[in-house]
C-alpha positions as CSV (number, residue, x, y, z in Angstrom):
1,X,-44.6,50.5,16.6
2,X,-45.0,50.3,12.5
3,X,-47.9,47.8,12.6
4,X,-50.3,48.3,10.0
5,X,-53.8,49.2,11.3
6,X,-54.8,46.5,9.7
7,X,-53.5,43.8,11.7
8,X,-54.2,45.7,14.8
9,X,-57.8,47.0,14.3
10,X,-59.3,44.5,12.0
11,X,-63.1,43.9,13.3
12,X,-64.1,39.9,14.6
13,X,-65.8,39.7,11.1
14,X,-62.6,40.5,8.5
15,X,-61.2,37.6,6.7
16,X,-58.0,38.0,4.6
17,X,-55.8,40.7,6.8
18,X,-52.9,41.6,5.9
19,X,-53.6,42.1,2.1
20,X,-53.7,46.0,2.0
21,X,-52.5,46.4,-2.0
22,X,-55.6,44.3,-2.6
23,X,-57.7,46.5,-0.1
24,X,-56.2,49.9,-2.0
25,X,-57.0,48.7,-5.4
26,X,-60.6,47.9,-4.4
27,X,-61.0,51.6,-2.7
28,X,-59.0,53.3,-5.4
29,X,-61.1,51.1,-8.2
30,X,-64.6,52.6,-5.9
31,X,-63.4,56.3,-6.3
32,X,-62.7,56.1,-9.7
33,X,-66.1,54.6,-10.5
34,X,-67.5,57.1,-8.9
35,X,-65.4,60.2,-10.3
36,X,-65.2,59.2,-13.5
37,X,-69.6,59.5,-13.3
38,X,-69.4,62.7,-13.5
39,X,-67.8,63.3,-16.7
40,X,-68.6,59.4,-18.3
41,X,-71.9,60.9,-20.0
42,X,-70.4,64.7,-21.1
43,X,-69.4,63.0,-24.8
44,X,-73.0,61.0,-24.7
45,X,-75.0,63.9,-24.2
46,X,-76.3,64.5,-27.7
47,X,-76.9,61.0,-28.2
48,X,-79.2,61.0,-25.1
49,X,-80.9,64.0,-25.9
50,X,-81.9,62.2,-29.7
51,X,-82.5,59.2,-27.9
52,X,-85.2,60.4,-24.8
53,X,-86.1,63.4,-26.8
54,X,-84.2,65.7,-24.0
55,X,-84.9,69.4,-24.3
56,X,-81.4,71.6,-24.8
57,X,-82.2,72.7,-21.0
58,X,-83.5,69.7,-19.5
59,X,-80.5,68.3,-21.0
60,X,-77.8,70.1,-18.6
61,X,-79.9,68.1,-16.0
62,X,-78.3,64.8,-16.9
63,X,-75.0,66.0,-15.2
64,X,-76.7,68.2,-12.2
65,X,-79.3,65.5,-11.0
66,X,-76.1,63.5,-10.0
67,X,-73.3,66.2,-8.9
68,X,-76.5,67.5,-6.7
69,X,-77.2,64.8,-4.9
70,X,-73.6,63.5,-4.7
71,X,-72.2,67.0,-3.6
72,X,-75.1,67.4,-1.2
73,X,-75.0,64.1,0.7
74,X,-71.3,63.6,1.0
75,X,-71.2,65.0,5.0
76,X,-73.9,62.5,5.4
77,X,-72.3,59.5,3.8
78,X,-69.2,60.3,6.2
79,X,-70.6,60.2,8.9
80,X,-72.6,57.4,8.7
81,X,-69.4,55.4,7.9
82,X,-67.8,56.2,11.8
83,X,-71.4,55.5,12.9
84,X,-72.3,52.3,11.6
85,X,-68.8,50.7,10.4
86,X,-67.0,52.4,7.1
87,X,-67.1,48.6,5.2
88,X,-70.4,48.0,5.6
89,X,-71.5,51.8,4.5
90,X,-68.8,51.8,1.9
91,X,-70.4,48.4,0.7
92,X,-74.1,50.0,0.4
93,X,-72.9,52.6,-1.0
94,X,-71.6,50.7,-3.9
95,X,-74.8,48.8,-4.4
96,X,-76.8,51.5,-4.5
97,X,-74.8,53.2,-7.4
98,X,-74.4,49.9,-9.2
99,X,-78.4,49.3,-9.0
100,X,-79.0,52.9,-10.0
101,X,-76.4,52.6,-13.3
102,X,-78.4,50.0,-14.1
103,X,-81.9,51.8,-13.9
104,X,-80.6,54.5,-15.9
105,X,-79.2,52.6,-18.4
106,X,-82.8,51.0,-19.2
107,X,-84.7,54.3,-18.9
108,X,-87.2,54.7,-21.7
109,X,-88.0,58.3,-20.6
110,X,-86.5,61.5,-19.5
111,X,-87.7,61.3,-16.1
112,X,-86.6,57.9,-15.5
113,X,-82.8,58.9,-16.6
114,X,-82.6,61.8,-14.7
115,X,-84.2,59.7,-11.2
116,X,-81.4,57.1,-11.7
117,X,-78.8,60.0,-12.2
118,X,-79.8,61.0,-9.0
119,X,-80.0,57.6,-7.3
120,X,-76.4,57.6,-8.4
121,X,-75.1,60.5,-6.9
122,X,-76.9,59.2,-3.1
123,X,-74.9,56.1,-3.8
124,X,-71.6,57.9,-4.9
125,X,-72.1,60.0,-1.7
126,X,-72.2,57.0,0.5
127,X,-69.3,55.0,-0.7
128,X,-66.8,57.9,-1.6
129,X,-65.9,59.5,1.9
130,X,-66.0,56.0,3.2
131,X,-63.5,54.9,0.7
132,X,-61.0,57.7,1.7
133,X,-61.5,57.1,5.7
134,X,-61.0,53.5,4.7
135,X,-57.2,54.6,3.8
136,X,-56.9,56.3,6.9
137,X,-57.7,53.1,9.1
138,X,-56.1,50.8,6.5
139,X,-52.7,52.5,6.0
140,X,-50.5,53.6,9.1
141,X,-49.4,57.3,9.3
142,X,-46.3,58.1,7.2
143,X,-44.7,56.9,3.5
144,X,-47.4,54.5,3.7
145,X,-50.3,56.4,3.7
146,X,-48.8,58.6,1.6
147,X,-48.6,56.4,-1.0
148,X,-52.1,55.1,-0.9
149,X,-53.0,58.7,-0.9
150,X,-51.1,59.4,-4.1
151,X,-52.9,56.9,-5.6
152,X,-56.1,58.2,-4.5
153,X,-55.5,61.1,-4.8
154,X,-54.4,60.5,-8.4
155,X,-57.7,58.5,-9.2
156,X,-59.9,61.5,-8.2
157,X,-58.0,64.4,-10.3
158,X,-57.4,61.7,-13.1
159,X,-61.2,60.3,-13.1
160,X,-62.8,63.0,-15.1
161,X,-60.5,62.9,-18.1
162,X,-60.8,59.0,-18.2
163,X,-64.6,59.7,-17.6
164,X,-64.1,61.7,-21.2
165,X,-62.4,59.1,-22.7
166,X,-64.4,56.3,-21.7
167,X,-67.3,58.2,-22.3
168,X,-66.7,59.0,-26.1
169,X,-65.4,54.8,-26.8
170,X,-68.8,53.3,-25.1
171,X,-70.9,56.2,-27.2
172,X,-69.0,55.6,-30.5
173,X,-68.0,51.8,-30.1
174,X,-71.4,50.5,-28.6
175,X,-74.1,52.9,-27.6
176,X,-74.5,55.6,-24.7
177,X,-76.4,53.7,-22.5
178,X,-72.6,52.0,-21.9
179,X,-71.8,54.8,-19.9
180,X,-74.2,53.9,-17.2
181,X,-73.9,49.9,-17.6
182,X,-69.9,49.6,-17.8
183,X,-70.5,50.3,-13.9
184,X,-72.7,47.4,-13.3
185,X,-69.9,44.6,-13.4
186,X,-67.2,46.8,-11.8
187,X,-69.7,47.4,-9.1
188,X,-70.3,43.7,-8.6
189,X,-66.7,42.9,-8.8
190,X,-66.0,45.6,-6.0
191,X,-68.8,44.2,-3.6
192,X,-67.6,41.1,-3.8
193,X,-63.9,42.0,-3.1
194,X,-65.4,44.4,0.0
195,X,-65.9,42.2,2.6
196,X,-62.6,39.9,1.4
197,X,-60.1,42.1,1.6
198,X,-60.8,45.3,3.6
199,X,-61.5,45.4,7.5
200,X,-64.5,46.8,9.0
201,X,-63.3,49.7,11.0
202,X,-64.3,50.1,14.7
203,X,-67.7,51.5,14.8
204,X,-68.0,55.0,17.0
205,X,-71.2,54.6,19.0
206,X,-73.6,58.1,18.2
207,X,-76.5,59.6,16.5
208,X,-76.9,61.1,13.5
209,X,-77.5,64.8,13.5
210,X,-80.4,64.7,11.5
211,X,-80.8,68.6,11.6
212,X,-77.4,69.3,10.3
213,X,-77.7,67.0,7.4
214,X,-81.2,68.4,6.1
215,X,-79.9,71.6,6.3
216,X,-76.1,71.0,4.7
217,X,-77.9,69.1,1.8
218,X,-80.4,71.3,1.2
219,X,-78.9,74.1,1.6
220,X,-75.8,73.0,-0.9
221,X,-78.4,71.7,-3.6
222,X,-80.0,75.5,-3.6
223,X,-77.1,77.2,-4.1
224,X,-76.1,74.6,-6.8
225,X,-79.7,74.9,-8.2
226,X,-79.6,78.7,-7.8
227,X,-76.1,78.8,-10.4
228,X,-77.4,76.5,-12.9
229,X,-80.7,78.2,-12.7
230,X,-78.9,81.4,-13.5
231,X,-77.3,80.1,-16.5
232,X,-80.3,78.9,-18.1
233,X,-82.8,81.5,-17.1
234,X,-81.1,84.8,-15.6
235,X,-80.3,86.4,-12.6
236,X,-83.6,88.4,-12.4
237,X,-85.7,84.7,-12.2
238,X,-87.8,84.4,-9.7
239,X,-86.4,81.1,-8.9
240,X,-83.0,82.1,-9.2
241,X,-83.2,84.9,-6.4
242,X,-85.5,82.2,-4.6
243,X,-82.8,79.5,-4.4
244,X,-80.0,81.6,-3.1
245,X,-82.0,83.2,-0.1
246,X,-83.0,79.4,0.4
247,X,-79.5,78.7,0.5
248,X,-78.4,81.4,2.5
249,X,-80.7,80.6,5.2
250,X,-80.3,76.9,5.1
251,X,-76.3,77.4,5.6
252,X,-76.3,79.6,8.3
253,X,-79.1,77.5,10.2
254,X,-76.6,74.5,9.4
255,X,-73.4,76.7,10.8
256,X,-75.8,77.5,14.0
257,X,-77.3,73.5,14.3
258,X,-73.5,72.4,14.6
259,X,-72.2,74.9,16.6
260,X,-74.6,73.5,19.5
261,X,-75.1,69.9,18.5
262,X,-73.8,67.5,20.5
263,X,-72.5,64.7,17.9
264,X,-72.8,67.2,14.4
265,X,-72.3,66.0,11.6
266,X,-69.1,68.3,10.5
267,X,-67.4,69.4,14.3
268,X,-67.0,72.8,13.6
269,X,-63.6,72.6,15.2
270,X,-61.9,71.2,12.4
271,X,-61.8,74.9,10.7
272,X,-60.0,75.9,13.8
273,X,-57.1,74.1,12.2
274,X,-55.8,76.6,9.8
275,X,-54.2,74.4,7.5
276,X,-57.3,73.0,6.7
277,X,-59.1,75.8,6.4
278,X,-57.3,76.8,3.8
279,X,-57.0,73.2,2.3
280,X,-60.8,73.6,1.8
281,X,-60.8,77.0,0.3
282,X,-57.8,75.6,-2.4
283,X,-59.9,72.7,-3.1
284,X,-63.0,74.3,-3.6
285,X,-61.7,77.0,-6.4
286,X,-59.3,74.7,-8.3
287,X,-62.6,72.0,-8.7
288,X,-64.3,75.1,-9.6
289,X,-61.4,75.6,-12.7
290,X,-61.7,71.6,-13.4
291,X,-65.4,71.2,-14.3
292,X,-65.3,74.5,-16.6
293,X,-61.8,73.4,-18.3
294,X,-63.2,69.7,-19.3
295,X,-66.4,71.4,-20.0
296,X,-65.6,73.8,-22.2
297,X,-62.6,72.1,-23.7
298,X,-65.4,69.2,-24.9
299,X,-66.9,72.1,-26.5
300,X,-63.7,73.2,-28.8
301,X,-62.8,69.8,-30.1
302,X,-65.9,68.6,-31.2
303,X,-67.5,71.5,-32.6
304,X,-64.9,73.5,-33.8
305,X,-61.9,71.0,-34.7
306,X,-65.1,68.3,-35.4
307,X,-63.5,65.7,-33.7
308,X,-65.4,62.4,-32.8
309,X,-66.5,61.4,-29.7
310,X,-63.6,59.0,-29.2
311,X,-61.0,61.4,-30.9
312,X,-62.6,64.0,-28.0
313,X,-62.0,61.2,-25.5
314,X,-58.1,60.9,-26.5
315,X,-57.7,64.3,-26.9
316,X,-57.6,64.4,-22.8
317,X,-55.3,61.8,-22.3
318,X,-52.3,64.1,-21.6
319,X,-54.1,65.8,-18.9
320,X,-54.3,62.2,-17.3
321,X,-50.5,61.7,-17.6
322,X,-50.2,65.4,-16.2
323,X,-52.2,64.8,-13.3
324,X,-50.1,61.3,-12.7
325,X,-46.6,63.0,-12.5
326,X,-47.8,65.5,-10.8
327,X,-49.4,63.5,-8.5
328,X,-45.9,61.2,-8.1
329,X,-43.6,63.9,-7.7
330,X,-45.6,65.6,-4.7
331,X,-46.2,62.4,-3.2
332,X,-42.1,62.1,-3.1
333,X,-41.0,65.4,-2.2
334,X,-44.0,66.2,0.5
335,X,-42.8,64.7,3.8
336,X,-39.5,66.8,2.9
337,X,-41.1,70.2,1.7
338,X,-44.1,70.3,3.5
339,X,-47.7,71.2,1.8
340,X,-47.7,74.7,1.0
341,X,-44.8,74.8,-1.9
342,X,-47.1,72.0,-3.2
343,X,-50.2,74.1,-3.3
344,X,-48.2,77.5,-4.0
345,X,-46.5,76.1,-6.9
346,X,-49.3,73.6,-8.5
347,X,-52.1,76.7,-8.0
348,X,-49.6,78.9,-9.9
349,X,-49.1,76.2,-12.8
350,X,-52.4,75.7,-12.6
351,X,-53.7,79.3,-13.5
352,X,-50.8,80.2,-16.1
353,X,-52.2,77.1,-17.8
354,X,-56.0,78.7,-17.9
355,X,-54.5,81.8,-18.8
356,X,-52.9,80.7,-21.6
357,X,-56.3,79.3,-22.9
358,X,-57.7,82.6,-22.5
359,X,-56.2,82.9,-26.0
360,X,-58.3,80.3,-27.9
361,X,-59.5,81.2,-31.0
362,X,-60.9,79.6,-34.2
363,X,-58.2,79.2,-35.8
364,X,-56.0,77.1,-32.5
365,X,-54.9,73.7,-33.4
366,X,-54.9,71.1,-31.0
367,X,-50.9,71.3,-30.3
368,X,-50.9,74.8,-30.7
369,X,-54.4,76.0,-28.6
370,X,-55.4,72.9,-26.4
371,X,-52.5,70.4,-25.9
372,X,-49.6,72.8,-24.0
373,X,-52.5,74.8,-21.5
374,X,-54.2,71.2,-20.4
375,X,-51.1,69.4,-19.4
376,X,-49.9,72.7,-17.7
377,X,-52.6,73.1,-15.7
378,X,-53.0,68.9,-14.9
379,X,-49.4,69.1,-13.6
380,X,-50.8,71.4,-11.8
381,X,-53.8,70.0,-10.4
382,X,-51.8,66.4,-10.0
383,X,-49.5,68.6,-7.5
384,X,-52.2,69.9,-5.7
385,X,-54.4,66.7,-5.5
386,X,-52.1,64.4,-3.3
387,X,-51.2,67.8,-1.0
388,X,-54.6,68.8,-0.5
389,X,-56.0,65.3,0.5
390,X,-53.0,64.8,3.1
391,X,-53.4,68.3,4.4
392,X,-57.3,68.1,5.1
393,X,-57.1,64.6,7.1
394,X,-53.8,65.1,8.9
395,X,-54.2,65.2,12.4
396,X,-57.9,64.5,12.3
397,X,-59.0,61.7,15.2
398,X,-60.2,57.9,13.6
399,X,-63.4,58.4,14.6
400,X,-64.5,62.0,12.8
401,X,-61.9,60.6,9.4
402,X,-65.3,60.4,7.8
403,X,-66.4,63.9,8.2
404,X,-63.2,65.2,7.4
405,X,-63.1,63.5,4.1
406,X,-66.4,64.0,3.4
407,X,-65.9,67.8,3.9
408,X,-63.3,67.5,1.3
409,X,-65.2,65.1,-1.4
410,X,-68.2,67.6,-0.9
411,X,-65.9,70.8,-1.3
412,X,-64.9,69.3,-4.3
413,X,-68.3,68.1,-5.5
414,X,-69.9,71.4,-5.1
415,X,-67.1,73.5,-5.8
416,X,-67.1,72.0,-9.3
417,X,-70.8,72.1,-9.5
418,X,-70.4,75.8,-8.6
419,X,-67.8,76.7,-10.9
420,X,-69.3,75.3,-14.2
421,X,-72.7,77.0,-13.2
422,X,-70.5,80.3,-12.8
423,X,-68.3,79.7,-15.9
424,X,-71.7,78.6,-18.1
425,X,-73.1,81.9,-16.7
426,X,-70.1,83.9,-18.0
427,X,-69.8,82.1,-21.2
428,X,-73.6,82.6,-22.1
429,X,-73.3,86.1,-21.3
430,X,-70.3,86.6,-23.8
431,X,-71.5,84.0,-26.6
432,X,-74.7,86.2,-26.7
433,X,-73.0,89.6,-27.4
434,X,-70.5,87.9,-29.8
435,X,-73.4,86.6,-31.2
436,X,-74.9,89.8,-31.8
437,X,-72.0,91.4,-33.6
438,X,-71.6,88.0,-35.7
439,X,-75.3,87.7,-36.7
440,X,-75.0,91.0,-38.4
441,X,-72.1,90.2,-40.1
442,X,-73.6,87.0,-41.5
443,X,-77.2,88.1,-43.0
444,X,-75.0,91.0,-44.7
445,X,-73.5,88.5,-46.5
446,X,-75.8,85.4,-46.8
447,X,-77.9,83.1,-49.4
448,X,-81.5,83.0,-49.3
449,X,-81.0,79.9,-47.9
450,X,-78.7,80.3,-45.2
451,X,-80.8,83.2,-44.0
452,X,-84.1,81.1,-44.3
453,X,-82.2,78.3,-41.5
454,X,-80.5,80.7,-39.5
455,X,-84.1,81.9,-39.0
456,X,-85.5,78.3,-38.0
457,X,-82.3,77.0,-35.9
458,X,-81.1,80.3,-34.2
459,X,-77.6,79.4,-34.8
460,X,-74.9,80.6,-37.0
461,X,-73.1,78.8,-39.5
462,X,-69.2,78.4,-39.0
463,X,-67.2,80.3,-39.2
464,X,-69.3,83.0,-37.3
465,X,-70.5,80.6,-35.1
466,X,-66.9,79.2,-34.2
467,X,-66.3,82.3,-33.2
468,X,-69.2,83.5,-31.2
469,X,-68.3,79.8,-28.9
470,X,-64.8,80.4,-28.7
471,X,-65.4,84.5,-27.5
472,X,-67.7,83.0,-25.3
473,X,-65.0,79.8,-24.4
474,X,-61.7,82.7,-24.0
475,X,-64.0,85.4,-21.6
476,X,-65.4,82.1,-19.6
477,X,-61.6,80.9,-18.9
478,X,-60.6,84.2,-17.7
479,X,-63.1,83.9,-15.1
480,X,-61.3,80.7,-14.1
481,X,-58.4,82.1,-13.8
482,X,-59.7,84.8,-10.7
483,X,-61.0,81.6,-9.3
484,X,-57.6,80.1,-9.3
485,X,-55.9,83.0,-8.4
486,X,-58.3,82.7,-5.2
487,X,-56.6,79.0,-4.6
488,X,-52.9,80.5,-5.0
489,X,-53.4,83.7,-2.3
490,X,-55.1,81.3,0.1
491,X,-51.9,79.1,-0.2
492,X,-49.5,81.6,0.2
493,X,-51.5,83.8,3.2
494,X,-52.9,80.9,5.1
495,X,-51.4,77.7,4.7
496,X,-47.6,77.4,7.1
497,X,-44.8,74.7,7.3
498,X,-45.6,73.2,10.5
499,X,-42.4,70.5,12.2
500,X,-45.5,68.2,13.4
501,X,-47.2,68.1,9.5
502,X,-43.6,67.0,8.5
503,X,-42.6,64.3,11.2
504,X,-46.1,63.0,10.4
505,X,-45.5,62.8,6.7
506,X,-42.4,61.0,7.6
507,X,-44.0,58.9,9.4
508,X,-41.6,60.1,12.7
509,X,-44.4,60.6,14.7
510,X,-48.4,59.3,15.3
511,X,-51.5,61.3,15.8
512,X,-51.2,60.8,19.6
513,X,-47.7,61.3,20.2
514,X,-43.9,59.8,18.8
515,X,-43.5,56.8,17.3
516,X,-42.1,54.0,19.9
């Protein structure tokens, strides 16, 4: 049988089968909405912060009130879908974060931004493991599928450079609070195509495991909480140490609630596939590497080569177009090679690219400092992407899809989350002894003046402040680099060529068996 799972599980209630380029641009137009949010407001930040009178640390909380939330809910969101129908939860979803772009893009105070971030990420947490279990009931096993999943696959690596570069036209073309509104009408557009064009899938009678989700969510958002809180206030703080026994004990009483829960919310036994063990451990140190590269990368451009926040926006194009080949090429070449020269090679591509920026200095150009390392290491990522996604829900039965891609989309979430709370930790660290050796260097040799603001502002004057943030910039990317390197030893020690991943990929066989 090749019939697509559309014809033959399409729910009493669907309307326009049969229309599944329709139903993947809706899904794919869902995850970038929601991927790109998490990078859309990095250009806008300093315009917010003049705006609702933002502290410099209650700042940083403009992107962590939404990857919290949406990193923290994502088991959650998944397994509501194979509970109550993955259209209709995909379609709240959706809402939700349309109603809550909308919110923040009226708030009047700090508070009220920061609440509607966070409104957000639940609502980005509902839709975006529905979207990519939606493929998996949509799109039969094989070149099919694996084209969706290229595409999808694409969208999520590519969304947080187009996030940049959306980010920086709505900030310098209109105002900031575009970042949050451009999502209203895409929103609307999206619920309205929903229930036209994609199926509701068969809905798995259960509970939800309640216990399990408290303690995954929590216990994700202090160990979030407990990095970020690091970079800002220390190691030593009180609230720091706090939020990582927190976390500690949450996670192990989530590994514990699962392991005897009837119906949990991530069945444990999908580790016990080793492929996708390892699928999770790649995906959770390259996203670690992503965040920090954007991140920091924003940083260079504007403050050091002065660009605008549209020129900054631009300036990541290429990774985009990286990430897209990348993407293409695997999505080709996968049901004949397998995963793992996928995940071997674009890991390894992926770190000589990092190490490469290791080099930066005040004096890089664009082309010569930023341009070669970024596409480099999106090739890398855009071989990766497609690899890792196919990997993590191969063989995984229709009714736990939702967990498993929600165990992805939150390894991704947090891992990100994780990383730039890590890398910000490293940078600060450096910055502040480069800053040391600068500062004296500078009131050896300054006006009156210059010493009078240094004094009042607390930061140094290019060029000794270009190069205190691009000491800080080199030492944080080295630290990315061990966290790829993590990514390329999983892929070469755990991840094997398996005959039954291939025939799948080939679409030879089905999940239950060979292909009539």
């Amino acid at each position: 049988m090749t019939t697509s799972p559309v014809d033959t599980q399409a729910a009493p209630g669907s309307t326009r089968p049969g229309r599944p380029g329709i139903a993947l641009t809706v899904i794919a137009a869902c995850q970038l909405m929601v991927v790109l949010d998490a990078t859309i407001v990095n250009i806008a930040l300093p315009h917010i912060q003049d705006a609702l009178s933002f502290s410099t640390t209650d700042l940083s909380w403009v992107l962590s009130a939404y990857t919290l939330t949406f990193g923290g809910l994502l088991l959650l969101g998944g397994r509501a879908g194979d509970i109550l129908g993955r259209r209709r939860v995909f379609l709240t979803g959706i809402l939700l974060f349309t109603f809550a772009s909308l919110l923040g893009g009226f708030a009047q105070e700090p508070w009220h931004l920061l609440a509607a971030r966070a409104l957000q990420g639940v609502g980005g947490a509902i839709a975006s493991p529905t979207s990519l279990a939606l493929i998996t009931t949509t799109f039969p096993e094989g070149p099919e599928r694996n084209r969706a999943f290229g595409v999808f696959a694409a969208v999520s690596a590519g969304g947080g450079a187009i996030g940049l570069l959306a980010g920086g036209m709505l900030t310098e073309w209109l105002d900031w609070r575009w970042v949050l509104f451009v999502n209203v009408p895409i929103g609307l557009l999206i619920a309205f195509l929903t229930p036209r064009y994609i199926n509701e899938s068969e809905r798995h009678p259960g509970r939800f495991d309640i216990a399990g989700a408290l303690t995954s969510t929590l216990g994700m958002a202090s160990l979030v909480y407990g990095f970020i809180r690091a970079s800002e206030e220390g190691w030593r703080d009180p609230l720091t140490i706090g939020s990582f026994i927190a976390a500690v004990i949450l996670l192990a009483a989530f590994a514990i609630v699962e392991s005897r829960a009837r119906e949990p919310i991530t069945p444990l036994r999908m580790f016990a596939d080793r492929n996708r063990s390892g699928t999770y451990v790649i995906m959770l140190s390259l996203a670690a590497a992503m965040f920090g590269m954007f991140f920091f990368i924003v940083l260079f451009v504007q403050n050091v080569l002065g660009y605008s926040p549209i020129q900054s926006g631009l300036a990541f194009l290429p990774v985009t177009v990286a990430i897209v080949t990348g993407a293409g090429l695997s999505q080709r070449l996968l049901p004949v090679l397998g995963p793992k020269p996928f995940m071997v090679t674009g890991s390894a591509i992926t770190g000589v690219g990092l190490f490469w920026q290791t080099f930066i200095t005040p004096e890089s150009s664009y082309v010569g400092g930023v341009l070669g390392p970024m596409v480099m290491f999106g090739f890398g990522m855009g071989l990766n992407f497609v690899t890792l996604t196919l990997t993590a829900v191969s063989g995984v039965a229709q009714h736990e899809a939702g967990a498993a891609s929600g165990l992805l989309n939150a390894t991704q979430q947090v891992g990100g989350s994780l990383g730039l709370s890590i890398l910000v930790t490293v940078f600060g660290t450096a910055s502040r002894s480069e800053g040391e050796k600068q500062a004296a260097s500078f009131l050896a040799t300054a006006t009156p003046e210059q010493k009078t603001e240094f004094a009042t502002t607390k930061e140094l004057p290019a060029p000794w402040g270009h190069e205190v943030l691009t000491a800080g910039i080199s030492t944080a990317f080295t630290a990315a680099v061990g966290m790829v390197l993590l990514a390329l030893i999983t892929a070469v020690a755990v991840i094997r060529v398996r005959k039954s991943d291939l025939e799948a990929l080939s679409g030879k066989a089905e999940a239950g068996g060979p292909v009539a």
